[in-house]
C-alpha positions as CSV (number, residue, x, y, z in Angstrom):
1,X,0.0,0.0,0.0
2,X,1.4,3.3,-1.0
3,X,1.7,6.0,1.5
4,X,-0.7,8.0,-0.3
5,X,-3.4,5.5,-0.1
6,X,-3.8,5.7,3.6
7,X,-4.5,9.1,5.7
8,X,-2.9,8.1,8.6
9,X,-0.1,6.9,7.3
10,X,0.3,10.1,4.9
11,X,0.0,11.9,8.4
12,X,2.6,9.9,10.6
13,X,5.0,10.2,6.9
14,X,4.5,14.0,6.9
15,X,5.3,14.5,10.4
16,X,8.3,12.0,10.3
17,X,9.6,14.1,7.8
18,X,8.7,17.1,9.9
19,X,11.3,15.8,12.5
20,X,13.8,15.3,9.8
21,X,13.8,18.9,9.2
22,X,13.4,20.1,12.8
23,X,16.7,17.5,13.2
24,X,18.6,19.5,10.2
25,X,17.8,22.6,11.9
26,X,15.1,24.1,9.3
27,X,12.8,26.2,11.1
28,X,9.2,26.0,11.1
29,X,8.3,28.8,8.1
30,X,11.2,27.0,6.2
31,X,9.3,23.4,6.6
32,X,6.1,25.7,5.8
33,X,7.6,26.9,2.9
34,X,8.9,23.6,1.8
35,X,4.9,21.9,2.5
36,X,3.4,24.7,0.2
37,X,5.8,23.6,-3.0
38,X,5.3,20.3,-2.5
39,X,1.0,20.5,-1.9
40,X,1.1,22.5,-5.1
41,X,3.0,19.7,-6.9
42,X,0.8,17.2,-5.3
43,X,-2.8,19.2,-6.6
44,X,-1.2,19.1,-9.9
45,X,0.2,15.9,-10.3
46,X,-0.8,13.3,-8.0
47,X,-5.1,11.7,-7.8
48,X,-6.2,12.0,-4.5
49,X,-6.1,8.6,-3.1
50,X,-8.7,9.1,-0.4
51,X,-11.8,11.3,0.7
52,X,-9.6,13.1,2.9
53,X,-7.0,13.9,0.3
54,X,-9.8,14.6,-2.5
55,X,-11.1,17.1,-0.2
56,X,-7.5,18.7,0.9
57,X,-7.3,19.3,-2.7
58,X,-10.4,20.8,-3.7
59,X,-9.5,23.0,-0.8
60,X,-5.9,23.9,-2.5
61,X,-7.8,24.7,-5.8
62,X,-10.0,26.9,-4.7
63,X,-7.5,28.3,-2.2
64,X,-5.4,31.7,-2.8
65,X,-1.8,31.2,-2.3
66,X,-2.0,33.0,1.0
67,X,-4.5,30.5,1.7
68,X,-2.5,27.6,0.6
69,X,0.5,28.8,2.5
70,X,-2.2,28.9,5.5
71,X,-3.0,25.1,4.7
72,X,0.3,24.0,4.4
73,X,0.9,25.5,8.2
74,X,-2.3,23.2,8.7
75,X,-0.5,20.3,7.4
76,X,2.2,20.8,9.2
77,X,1.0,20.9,12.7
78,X,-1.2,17.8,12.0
79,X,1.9,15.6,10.7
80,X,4.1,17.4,13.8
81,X,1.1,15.7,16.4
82,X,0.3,12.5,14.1
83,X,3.0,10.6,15.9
């Protein structure tokens, strides 16, 4: 099963790389940054594998990119507390 595939463990992957950063001494807007360019790769190349990744990306499309920066935070904190 492909990371992708399951929310969870799309969460608990996130926020293990997360930790990677932190480790590497990125700060926190840097990780941001880094979350927004890759959500924007993921809404334009990569099917949502579940409802809650459909839904995260008709969310991104209709989002501004001070909005998708804003989600990307989101995304952040929710992988940071996943595991």
């Amino acid at each position: 099963m492909s990371v992708l595939e399951n929310w969870d463990r799309w969460k608990e992957f996130l926020g293990e790389q997360v930790d990677k950063a932190q480790a590497m001494g990125m700060s926190k807007d840097k990780i941001t940054d880094v979350a927004h360019r890759m959500g924007s790769f993921l809404a334009d190349k990569v099917d949502p594998k579940n409802p809650q990744e459909r839904l995260l990306k008709q969310m991104w499309d209709v989002s501004s990119p001070d909005e998708q920066h804003t989600l990307a935070s989101i995304m952040v904190k929710m992988a940071d507390r996943a595991h």
